[in-house]
C-alpha positions as CSV (number, residue, x, y, z in Angstrom):
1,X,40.2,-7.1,101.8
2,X,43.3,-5.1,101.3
3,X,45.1,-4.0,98.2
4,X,47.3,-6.7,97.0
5,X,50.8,-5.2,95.8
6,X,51.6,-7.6,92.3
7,X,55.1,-6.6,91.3
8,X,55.8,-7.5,87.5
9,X,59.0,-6.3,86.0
10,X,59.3,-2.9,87.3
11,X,55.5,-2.1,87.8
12,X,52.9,-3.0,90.7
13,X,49.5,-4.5,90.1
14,X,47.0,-3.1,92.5
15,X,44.1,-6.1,92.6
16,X,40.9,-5.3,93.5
17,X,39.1,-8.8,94.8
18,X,35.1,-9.2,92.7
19,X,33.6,-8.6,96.1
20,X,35.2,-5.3,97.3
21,X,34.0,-1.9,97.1
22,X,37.2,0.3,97.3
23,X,37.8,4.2,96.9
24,X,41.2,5.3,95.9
25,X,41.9,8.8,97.7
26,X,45.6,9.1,97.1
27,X,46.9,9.6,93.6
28,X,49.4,6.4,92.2
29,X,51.8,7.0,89.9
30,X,51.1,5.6,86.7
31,X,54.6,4.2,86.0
32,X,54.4,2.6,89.4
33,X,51.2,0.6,89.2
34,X,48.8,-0.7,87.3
35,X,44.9,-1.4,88.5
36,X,43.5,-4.4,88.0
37,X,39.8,-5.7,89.0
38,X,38.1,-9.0,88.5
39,X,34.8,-7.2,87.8
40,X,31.5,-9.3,87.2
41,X,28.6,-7.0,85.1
42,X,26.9,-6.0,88.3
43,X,29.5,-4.3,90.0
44,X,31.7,-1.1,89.1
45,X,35.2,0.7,90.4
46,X,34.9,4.5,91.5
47,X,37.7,6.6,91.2
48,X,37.7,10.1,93.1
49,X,40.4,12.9,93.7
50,X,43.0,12.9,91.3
51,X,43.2,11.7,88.0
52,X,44.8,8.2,86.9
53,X,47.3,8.9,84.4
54,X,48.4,6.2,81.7
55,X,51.6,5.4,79.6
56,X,51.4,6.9,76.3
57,X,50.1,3.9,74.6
58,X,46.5,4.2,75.9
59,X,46.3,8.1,77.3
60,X,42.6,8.2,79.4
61,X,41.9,11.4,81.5
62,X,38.3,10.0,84.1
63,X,37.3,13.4,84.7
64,X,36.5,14.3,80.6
65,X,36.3,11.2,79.3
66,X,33.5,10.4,81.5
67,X,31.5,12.8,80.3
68,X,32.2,11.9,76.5
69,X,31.2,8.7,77.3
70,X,28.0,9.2,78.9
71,X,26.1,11.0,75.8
72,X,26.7,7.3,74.3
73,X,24.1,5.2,74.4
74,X,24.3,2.0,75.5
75,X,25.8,-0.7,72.9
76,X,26.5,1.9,70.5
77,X,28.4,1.0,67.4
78,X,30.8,2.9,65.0
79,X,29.2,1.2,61.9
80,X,25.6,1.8,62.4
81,X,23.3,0.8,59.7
82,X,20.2,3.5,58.3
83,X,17.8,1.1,60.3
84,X,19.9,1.3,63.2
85,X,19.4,5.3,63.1
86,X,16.7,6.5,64.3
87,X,14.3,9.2,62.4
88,X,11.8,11.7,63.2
89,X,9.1,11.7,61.0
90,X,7.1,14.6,62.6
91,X,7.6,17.4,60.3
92,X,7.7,15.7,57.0
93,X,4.4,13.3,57.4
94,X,6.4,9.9,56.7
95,X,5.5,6.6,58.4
96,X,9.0,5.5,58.9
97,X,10.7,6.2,62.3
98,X,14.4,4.7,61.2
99,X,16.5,6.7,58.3
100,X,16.4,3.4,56.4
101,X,12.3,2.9,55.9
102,X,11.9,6.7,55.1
103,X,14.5,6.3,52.5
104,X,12.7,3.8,50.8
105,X,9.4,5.4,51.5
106,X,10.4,8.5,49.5
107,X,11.9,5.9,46.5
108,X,8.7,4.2,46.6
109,X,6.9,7.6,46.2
110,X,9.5,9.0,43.4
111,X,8.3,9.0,39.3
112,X,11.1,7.7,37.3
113,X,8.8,7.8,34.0
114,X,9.1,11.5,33.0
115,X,6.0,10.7,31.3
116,X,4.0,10.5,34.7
117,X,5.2,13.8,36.3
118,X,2.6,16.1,36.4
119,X,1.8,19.5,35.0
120,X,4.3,18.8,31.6
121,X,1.8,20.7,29.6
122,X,1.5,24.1,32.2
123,X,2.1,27.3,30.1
124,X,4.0,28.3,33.2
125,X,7.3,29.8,31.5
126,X,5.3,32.8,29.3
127,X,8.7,34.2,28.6
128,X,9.6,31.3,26.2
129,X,8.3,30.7,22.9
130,X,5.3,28.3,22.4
131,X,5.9,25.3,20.2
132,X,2.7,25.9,18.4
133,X,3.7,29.4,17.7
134,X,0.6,30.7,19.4
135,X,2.6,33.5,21.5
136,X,3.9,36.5,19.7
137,X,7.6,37.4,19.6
138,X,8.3,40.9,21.6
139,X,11.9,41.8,20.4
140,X,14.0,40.8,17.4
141,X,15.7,37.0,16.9
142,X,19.6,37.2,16.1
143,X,21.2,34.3,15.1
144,X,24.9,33.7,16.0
145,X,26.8,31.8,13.2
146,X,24.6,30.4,10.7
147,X,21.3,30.0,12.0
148,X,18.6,28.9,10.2
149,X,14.8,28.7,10.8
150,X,12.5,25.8,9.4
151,X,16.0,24.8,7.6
152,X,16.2,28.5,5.8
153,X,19.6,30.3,6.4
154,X,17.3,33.5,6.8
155,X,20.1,36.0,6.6
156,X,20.9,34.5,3.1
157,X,17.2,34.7,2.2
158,X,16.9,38.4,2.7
159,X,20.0,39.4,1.1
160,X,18.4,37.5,-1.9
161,X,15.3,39.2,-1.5
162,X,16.7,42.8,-1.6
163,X,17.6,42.2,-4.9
164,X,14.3,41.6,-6.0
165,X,12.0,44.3,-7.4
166,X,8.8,45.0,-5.4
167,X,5.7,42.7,-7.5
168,X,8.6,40.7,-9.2
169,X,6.4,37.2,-10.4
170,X,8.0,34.4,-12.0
171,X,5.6,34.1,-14.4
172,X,5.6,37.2,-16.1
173,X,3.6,37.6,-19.7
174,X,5.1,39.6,-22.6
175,X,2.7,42.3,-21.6
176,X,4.5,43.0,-18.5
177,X,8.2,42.9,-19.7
178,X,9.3,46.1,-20.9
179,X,10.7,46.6,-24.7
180,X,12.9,49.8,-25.7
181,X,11.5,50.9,-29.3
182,X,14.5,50.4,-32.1
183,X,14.1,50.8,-35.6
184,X,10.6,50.9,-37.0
185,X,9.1,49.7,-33.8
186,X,7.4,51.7,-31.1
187,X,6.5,49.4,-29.0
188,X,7.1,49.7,-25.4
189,X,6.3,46.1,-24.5
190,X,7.1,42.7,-25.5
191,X,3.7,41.8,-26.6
192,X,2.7,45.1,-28.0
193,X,6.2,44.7,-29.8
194,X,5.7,40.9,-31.5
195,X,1.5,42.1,-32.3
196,X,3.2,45.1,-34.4
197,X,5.8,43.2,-36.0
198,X,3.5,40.1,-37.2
199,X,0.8,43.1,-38.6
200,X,3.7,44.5,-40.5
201,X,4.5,41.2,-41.9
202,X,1.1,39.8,-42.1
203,X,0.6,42.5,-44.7
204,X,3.6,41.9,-46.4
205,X,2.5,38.0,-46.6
206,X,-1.3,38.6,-47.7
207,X,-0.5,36.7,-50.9
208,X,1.2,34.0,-49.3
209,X,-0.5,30.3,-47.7
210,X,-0.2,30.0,-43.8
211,X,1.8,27.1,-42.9
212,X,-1.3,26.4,-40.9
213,X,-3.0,25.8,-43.7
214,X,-6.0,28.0,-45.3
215,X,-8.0,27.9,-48.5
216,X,-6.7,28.2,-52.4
217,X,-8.6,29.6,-54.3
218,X,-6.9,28.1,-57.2
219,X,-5.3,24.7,-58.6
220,X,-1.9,23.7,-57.5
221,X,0.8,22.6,-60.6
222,X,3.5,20.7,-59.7
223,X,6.8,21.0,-61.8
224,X,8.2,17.6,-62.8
225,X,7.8,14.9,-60.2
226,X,6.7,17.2,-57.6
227,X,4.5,15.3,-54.0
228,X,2.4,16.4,-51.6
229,X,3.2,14.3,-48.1
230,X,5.8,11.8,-50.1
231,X,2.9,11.2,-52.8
232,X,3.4,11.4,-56.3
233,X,-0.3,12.8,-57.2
234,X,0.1,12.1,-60.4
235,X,0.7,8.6,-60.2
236,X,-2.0,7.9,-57.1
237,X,-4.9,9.6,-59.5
238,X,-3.8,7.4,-62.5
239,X,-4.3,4.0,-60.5
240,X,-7.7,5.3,-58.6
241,X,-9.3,6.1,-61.8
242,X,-8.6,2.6,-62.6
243,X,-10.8,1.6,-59.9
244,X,-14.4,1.8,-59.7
245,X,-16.3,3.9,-56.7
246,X,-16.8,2.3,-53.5
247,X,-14.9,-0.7,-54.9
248,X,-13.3,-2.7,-51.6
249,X,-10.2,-5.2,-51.3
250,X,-12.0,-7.6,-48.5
251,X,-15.5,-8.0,-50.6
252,X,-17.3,-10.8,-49.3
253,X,-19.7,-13.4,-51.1
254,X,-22.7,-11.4,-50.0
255,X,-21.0,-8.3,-51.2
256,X,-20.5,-9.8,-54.5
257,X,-23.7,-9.1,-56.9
258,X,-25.3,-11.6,-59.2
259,X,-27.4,-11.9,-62.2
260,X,-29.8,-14.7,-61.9
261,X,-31.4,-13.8,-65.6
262,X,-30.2,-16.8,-67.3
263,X,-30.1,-19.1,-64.3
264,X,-33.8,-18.8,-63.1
265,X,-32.2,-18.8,-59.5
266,X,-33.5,-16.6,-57.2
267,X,-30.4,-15.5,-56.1
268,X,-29.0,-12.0,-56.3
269,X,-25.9,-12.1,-55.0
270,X,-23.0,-14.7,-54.8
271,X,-23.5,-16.6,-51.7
272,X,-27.0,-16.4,-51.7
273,X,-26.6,-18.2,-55.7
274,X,-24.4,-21.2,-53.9
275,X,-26.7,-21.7,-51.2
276,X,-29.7,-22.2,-53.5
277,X,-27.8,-24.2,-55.7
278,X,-26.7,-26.3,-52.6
279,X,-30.2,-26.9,-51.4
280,X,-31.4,-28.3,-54.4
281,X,-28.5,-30.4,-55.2
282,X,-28.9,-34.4,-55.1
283,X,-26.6,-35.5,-52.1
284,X,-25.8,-38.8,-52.3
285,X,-25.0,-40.8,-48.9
286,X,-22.7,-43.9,-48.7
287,X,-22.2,-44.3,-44.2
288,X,-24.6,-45.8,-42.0
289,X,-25.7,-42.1,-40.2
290,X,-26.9,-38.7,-41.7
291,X,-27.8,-35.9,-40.0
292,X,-30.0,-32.8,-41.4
293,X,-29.2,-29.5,-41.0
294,X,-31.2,-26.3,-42.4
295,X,-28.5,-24.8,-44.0
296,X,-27.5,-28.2,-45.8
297,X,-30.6,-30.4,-46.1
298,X,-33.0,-28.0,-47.3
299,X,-33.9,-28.8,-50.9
300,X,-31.8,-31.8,-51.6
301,X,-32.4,-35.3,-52.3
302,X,-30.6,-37.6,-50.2
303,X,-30.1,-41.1,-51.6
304,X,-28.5,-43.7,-49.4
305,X,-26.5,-46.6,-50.8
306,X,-24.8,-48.7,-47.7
307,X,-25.7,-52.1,-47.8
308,X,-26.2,-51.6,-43.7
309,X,-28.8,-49.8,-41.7
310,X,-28.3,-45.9,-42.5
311,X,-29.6,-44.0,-39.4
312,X,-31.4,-40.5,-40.2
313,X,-31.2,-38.4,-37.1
314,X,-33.9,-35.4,-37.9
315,X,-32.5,-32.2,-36.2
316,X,-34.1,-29.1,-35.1
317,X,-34.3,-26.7,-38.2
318,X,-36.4,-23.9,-40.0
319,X,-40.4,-24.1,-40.1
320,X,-41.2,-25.0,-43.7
321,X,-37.5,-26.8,-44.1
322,X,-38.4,-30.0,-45.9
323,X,-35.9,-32.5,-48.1
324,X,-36.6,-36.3,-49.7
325,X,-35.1,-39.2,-48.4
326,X,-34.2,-42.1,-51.3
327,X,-33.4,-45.5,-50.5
328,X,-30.7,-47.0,-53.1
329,X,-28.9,-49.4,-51.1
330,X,-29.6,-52.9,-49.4
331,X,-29.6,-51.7,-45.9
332,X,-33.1,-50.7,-44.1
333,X,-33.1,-46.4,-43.6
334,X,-34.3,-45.8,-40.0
335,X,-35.6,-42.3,-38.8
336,X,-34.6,-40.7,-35.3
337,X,-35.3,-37.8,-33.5
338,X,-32.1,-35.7,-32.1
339,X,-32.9,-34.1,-28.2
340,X,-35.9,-32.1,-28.4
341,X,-37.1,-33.4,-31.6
342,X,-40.7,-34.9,-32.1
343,X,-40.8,-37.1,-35.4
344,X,-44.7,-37.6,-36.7
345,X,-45.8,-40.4,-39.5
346,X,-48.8,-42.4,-40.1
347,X,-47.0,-45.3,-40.4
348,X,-45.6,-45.2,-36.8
349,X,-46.8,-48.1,-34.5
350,X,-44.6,-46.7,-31.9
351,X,-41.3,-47.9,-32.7
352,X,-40.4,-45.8,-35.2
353,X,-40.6,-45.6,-39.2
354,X,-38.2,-46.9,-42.1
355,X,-37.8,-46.5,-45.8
356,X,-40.5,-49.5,-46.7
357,X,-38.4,-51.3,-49.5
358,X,-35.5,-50.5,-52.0
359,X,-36.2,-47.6,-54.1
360,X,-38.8,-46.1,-51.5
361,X,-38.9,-42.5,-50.8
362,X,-39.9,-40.5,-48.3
363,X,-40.6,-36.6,-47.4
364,X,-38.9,-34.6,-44.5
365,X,-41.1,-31.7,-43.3
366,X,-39.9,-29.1,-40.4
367,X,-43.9,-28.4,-39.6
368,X,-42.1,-26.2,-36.9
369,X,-38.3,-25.9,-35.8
370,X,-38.6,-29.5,-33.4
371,X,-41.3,-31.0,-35.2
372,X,-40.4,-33.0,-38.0
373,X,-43.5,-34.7,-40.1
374,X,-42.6,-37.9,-42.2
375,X,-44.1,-39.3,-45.2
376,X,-44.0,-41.3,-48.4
377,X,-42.6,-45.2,-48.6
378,X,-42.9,-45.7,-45.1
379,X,-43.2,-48.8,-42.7
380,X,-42.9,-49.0,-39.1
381,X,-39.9,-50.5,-37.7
């Protein structure tokens, strides 16, 4: 098919029809013409000879461009993203192929934890100091400013230390501290100073008592009202003749003597006089229950006088205990054994033993501490 000539204002289309092949030999001017080619995907437009030049709008040279254009690859993109480039992994021993996956292979491989790098504790830096202070300094330390080691300002340290004698302590004893003589003493030292001036006055002293204390070898006269510790000595010896030896102000009973000559007790001192005169003592018993006890029943006479029944509850006591029983009142006088008491009488069926009849009398003996024997005016309940 021929060209086909298209004027439009002042320039001519040249229009290619789909199915022709053409070759343009002879150069158009671009302010003449302008190409134009229904193209499908499977066909192309050749251009040979000169070059096609373009308005300035859209400036395209076929001869270099060309060969721009062929070193990119087919569907190329200006915004490529890293998994779109591709990546050699020969030389560094990654799995990726694409710039992407061997960027996050090497994050996957990174330590973030400073804690899990390895080789933190390689001594591989001799030329520092050791934390431990196992490695020896070579050379000297200056500080700049004030510097300060284990919280010391050392420079203020030493010039404090240079004032300081050689085998200065801070605990010195008079021995070491030098004394000047003056006067009467020669003494070169403190302690040798004090030794020769208590000698001196020890000697001039001899006569006189150590506040210390120490030994007289004589009696001591007080002047008016004179004391010794706030005491009037005077007064103090006065009252404690008064008072007879080993007397006390808390004496009890038992401490108390007594004279039993006119008495007939047996007794020798005061409490022991009341409890004999206790035991023997006629008790008389107006409720309905009595119960003995060593200290109290021993040696009496307990009469009963209640019209009612009088129960007599025998207790444990003292072997050889014993005490009489009298019956001066209406009411019946019953005998019972407290817990881990046995009672024992003649008269006891089984049930027991009373006071037979008004006036009766009857014995109490403690045979042992819980056994109680019973005898006299008795009747079985």
């Amino acid at each position: 098919m021929p060209i086909t000539e298209f004027p439009i204002v002042t320039k001519t289309v040249l229009e290619l029809a789909e199915t022709d092949d053409k070759t343009i030999d002879t150069a158009l001017d671009a302010t003449d013409y302008v190409l134009g080619h229904d193209q499908s995907a499977s066909e192309s437009v050749a251009f040979t000879g000169a070059a096609i030049t373009a308005t300035a709008n859209a400036a395209f040279a076929a001869s270099t461009d060309k060969a721009k254009l062929d070193g990119i690859e087919v569907l190329a993109t200006a915004d490529q993203s890293a998994a779109e480039v591709p990546y050699d992994n020969a030389a560094s021993g990654l799995t990726a192929t694409d710039v992407q996956s061997a960027i996050d292979e090497l994050d996957a491989a990174s330590v973030t934890d400073h804690g899990a790098l390895t080789g933190l504790g390689d001594d591989d830096h001799t030329q520092y100091l050791l934390v431990d202070g196992t490695r020896a300094m070579t050379g000297n330390i200056t500080m700049t400013g004030v510097g300060t080691v284990d919280g010391r300002d050392v420079s203020a340290d030493g010039s404090k230390l240079d004032g300081i004698e050689i085998g200065a302590t801070a605990d010195q004893s008079a021995a070491e501290v030098v004394f000047t003589p003056d006067g009467d003493i020669a003494a070169a030292t403190v302690q040798a100073a004090i030794v020769e001036v208590r000698d001196d006055t020890e000697i001039k002293l001899d006569d006189k008592l150590d506040l210390a204390g120490g030994t007289m070898t004589g009696n001591i006269t007080m002047t008016g009202a004179g004391t010794v510790d706030g005491r009037d000595l005077s007064v103090d010896g006065t009252k404690l003749d008064g008072i007879e030896s080993g007397a006390t102000a808390d004496q009890s009973a038992a401490e108390v003597s007594y004279d039993n000559t006119a008495s007939g007790l047996t007794a020798g001192n005061v409490k022991s006089a009341i409890d004999e005169l206790a035991r023997i003592k006629t008790v008389t018993e107006s409720g309905t229950s009595y119960t003995t006890s060593s200290a109290l029943t021993n040696g009496r006479n307990v009469t009963t006088t209640n019209g009612a029944t009088v129960t007599v509850t025998a207790a444990s006591g003292v072997a050889g205990d014993s005490c009489v029983f009298s019956k001066a009142g209406a009411g019946d006088v019953e005998f019972a054994a407290d817990g881990g008491v046995t009672i024992r009488s003649a008269a006891d069926t089984g049930s027991g033993v009373k006071i037979e009849a008004l006036y009766g009398q009857c014995t109490l003996t403690w045979r042992t501490a819980t056994e109680v024997w019973v005898s006299g005016d008795l009747v079985s309940q």
